[in-house]
Residue frames as qw, qx, qy, qz and C-alpha x, y, z in Angstrom:
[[0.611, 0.178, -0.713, -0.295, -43.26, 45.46, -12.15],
 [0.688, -0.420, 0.388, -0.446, -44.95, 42.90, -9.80],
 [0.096, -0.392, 0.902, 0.154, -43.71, 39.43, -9.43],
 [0.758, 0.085, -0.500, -0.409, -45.04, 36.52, -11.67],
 [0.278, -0.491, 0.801, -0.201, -44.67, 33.91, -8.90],
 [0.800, -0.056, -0.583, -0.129, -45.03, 29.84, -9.04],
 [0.716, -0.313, 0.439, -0.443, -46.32, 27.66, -5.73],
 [0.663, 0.121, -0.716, -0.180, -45.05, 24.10, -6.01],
 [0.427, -0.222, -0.716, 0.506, -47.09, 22.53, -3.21],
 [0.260, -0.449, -0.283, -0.806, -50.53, 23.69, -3.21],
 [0.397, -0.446, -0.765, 0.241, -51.43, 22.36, 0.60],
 [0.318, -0.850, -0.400, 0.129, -52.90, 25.17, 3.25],
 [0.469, -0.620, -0.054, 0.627, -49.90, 26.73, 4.03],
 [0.302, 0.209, 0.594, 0.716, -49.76, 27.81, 0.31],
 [0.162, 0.430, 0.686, 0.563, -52.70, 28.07, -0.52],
 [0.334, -0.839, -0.421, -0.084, -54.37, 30.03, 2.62],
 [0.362, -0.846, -0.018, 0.392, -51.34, 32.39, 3.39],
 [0.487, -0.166, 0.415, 0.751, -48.74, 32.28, 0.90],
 [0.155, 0.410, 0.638, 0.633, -50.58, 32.94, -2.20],
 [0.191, -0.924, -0.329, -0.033, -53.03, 35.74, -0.24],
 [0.492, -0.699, 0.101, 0.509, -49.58, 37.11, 0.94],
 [0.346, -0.036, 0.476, 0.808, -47.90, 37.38, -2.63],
 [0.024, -0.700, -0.596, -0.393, -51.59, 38.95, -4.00],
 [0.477, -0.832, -0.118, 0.255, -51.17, 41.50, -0.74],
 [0.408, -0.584, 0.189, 0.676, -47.67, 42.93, -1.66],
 [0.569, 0.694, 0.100, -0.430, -48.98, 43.11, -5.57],
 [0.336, -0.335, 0.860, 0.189, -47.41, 39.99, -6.69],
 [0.778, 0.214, -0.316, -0.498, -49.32, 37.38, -9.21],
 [0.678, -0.077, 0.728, -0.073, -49.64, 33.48, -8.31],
 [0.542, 0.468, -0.276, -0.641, -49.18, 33.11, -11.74],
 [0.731, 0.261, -0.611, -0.156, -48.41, 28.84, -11.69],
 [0.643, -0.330, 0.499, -0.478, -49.17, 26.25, -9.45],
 [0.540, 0.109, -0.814, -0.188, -47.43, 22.57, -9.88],
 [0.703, -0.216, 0.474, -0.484, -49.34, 19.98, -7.34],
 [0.088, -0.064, -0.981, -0.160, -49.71, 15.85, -8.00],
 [0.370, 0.501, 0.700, -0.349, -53.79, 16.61, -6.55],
 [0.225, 0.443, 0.649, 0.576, -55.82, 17.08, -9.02],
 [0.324, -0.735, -0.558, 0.209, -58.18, 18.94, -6.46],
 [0.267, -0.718, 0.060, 0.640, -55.30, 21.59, -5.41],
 [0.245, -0.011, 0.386, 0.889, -54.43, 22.35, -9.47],
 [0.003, -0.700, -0.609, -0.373, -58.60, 22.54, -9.88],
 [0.415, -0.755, -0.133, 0.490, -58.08, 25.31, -6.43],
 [0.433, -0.346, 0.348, 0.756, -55.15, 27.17, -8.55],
 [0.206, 0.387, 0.865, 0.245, -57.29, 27.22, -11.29],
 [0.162, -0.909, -0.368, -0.106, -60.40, 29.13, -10.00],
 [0.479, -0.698, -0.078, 0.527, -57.72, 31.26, -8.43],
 [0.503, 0.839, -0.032, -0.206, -56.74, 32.25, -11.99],
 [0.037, -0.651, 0.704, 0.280, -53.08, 30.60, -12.05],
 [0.575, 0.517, -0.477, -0.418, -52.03, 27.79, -14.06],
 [0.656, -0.537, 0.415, -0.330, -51.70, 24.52, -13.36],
 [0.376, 0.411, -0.830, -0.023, -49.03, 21.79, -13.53],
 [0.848, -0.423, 0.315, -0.056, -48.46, 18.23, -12.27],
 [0.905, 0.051, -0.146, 0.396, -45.09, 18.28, -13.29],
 [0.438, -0.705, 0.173, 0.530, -42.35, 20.90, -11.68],
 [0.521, 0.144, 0.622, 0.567, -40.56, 20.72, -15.27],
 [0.248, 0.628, 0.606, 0.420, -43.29, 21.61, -17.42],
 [0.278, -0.885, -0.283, 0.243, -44.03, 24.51, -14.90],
 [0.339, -0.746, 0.120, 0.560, -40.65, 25.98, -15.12],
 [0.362, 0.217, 0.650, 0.632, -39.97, 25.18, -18.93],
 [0.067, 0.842, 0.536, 0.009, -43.11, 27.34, -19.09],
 [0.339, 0.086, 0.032, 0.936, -40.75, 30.46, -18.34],
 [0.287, -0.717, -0.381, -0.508, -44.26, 32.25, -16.93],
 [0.566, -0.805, -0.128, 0.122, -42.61, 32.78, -13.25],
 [0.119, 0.799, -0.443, 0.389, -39.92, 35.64, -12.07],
 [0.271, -0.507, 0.646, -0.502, -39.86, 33.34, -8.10],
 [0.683, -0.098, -0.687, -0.229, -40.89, 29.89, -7.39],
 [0.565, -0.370, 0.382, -0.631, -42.49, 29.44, -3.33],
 [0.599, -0.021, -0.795, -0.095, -41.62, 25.64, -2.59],
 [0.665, -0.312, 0.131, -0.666, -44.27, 24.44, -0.43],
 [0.729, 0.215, -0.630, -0.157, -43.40, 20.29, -0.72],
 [0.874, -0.471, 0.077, 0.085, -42.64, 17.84, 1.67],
 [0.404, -0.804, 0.361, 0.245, -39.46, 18.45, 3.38],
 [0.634, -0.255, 0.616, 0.392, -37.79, 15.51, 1.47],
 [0.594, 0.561, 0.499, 0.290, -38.80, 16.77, -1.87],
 [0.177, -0.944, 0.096, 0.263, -37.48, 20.71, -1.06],
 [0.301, -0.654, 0.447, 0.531, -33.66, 20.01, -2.94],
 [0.391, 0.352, 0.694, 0.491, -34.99, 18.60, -6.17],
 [0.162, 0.924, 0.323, 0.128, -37.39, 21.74, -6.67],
 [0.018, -0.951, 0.131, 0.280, -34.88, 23.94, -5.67],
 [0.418, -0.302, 0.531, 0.673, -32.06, 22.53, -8.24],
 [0.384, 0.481, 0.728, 0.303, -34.79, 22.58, -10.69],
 [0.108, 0.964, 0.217, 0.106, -35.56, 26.20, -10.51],
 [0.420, -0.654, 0.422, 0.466, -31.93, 27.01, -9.44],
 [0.443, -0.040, 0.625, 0.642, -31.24, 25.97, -13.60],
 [0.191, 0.822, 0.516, 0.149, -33.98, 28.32, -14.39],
 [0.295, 0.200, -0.132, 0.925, -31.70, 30.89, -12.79],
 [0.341, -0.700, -0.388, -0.494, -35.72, 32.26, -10.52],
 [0.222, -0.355, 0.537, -0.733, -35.61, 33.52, -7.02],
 [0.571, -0.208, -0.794, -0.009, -36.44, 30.76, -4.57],
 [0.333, -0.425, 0.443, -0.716, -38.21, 30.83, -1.65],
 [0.587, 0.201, -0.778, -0.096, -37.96, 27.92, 0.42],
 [0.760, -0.529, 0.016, -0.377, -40.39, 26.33, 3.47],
 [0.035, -0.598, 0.747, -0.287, -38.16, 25.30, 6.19],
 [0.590, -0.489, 0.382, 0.516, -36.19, 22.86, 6.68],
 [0.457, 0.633, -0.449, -0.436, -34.45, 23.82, 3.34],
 [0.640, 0.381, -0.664, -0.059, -33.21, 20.13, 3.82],
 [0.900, -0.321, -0.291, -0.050, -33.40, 16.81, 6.07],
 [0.873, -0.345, 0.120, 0.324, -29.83, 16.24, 6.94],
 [0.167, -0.830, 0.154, 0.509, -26.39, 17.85, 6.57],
 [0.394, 0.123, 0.613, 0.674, -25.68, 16.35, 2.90],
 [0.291, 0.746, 0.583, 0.136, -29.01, 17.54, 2.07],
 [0.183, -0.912, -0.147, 0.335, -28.02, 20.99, 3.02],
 [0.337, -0.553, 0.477, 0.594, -24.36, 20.92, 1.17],
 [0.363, 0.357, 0.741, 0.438, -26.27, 19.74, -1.90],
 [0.087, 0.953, 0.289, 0.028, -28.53, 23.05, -1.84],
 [0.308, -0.850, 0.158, 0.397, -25.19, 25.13, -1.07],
 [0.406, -0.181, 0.640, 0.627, -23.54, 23.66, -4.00],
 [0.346, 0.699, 0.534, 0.328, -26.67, 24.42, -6.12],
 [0.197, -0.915, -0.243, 0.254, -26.66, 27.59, -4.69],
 [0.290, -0.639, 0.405, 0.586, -22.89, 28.67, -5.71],
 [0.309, 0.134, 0.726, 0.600, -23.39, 27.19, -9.61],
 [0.136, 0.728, 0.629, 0.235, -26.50, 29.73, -9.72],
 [0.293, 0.081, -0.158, 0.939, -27.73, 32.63, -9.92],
 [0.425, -0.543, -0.626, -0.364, -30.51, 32.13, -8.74],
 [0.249, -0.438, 0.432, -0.748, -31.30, 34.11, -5.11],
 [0.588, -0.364, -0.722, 0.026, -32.27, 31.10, -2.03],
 [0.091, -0.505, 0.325, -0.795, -34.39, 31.44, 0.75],
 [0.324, -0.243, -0.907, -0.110, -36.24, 30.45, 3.52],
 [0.437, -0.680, -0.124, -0.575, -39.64, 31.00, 4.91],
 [0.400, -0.275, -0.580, 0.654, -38.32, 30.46, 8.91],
 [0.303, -0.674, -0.058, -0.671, -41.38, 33.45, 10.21],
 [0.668, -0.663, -0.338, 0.024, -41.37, 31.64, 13.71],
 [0.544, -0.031, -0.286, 0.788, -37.74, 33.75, 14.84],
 [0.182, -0.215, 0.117, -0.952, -40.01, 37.11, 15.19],
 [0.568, -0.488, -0.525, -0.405, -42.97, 35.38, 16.46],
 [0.228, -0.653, 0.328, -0.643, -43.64, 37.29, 20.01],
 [0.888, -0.414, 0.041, -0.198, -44.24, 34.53, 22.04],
 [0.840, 0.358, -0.134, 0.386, -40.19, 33.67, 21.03],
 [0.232, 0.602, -0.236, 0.727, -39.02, 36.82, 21.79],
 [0.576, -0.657, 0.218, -0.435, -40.55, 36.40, 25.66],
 [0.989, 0.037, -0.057, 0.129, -38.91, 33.14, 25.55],
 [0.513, 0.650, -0.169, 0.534, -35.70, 34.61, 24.32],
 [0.020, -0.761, 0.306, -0.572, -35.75, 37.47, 26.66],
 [0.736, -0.573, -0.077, -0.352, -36.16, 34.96, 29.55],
 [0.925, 0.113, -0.038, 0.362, -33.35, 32.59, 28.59],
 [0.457, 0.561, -0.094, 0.683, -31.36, 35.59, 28.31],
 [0.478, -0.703, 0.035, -0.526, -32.74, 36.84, 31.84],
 [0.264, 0.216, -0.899, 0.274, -31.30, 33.51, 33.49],
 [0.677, -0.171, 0.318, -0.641, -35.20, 33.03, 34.64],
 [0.925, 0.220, -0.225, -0.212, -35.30, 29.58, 32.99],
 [0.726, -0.527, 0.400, 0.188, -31.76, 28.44, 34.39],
 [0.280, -0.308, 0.738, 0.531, -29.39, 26.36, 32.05],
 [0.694, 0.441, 0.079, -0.564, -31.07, 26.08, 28.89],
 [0.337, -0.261, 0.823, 0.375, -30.01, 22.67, 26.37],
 [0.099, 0.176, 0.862, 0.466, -32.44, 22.21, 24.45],
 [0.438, 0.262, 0.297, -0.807, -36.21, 23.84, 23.30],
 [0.035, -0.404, -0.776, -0.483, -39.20, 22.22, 21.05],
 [0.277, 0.431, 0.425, -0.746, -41.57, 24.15, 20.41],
 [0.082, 0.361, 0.897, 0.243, -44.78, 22.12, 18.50]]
């Protein structure tokens, strides 16, 4: 059985890797909520369905996972909303702004049974791991603090 998935938060990162990536393990993009009109007309031609409300999407009861794609500060409303659906979540990082935000997802998290995640891909990304190994080499001295943009 392949997964029926929903994209809220059709921008690039969605639309040009996620959604190829769930089609690639032999998933379905089967629903796509967005506010553009543009990105549900995208979703569309792409064969999935298309919301501009989160709600309507999940009331729909047409997705097994739900891929939140949103701005950061919208990320703990979609995921209580699909947490009461009871769907596997996968969640672009941060999962939340600040440490309420976070204890508010952890409390959704324990009243569900719903499975949270997050997409964090940059901890295996090789250019990290030379980083890593350096810090860990003492080539770099004291480390306090990295950004990496």
């Amino acid at each position: 059985m392949s997964l029926r998935w929903g994209i809220v938060g059709y921008g690039w990162v969605a639309r040009d890797y996620m959604a190829p990536g769930i089609r690639a393990s032999g998933g379905e993009v089967a629903a796509v909520c967005d506010p553009s009109p543009e990105a549900r007309a995208l979703a569309e031609a792409s064969g999935a369905r298309a919301f501009s409300d989160l709600a309507e999407m999940l009331d729909a009861g047409d997705i097994d996972a739900l891929y939140i794609a949103t701005p950061n500060h919208l990320h703990a409303d979609a995921i209580e909303a699909a947490a009461r659906h009871g769907i596997a979540i996968l969640c672009e990082k941060p999962l939340a702004q600040d440490g309420d935000g976070v204890e508010r997802i952890a409390r959704i998290a324990q009243g569900s049974s719903a499975r949270i995640g997050t997409a964090f891909d940059q901890r295996h990304h090789p250019a990290h791991a030379v980083i890593r190994d350096h810090i860990a080499a003492g080539d770099l001295g004291t480390v306090t603090a990295i950004r990496i943009v």
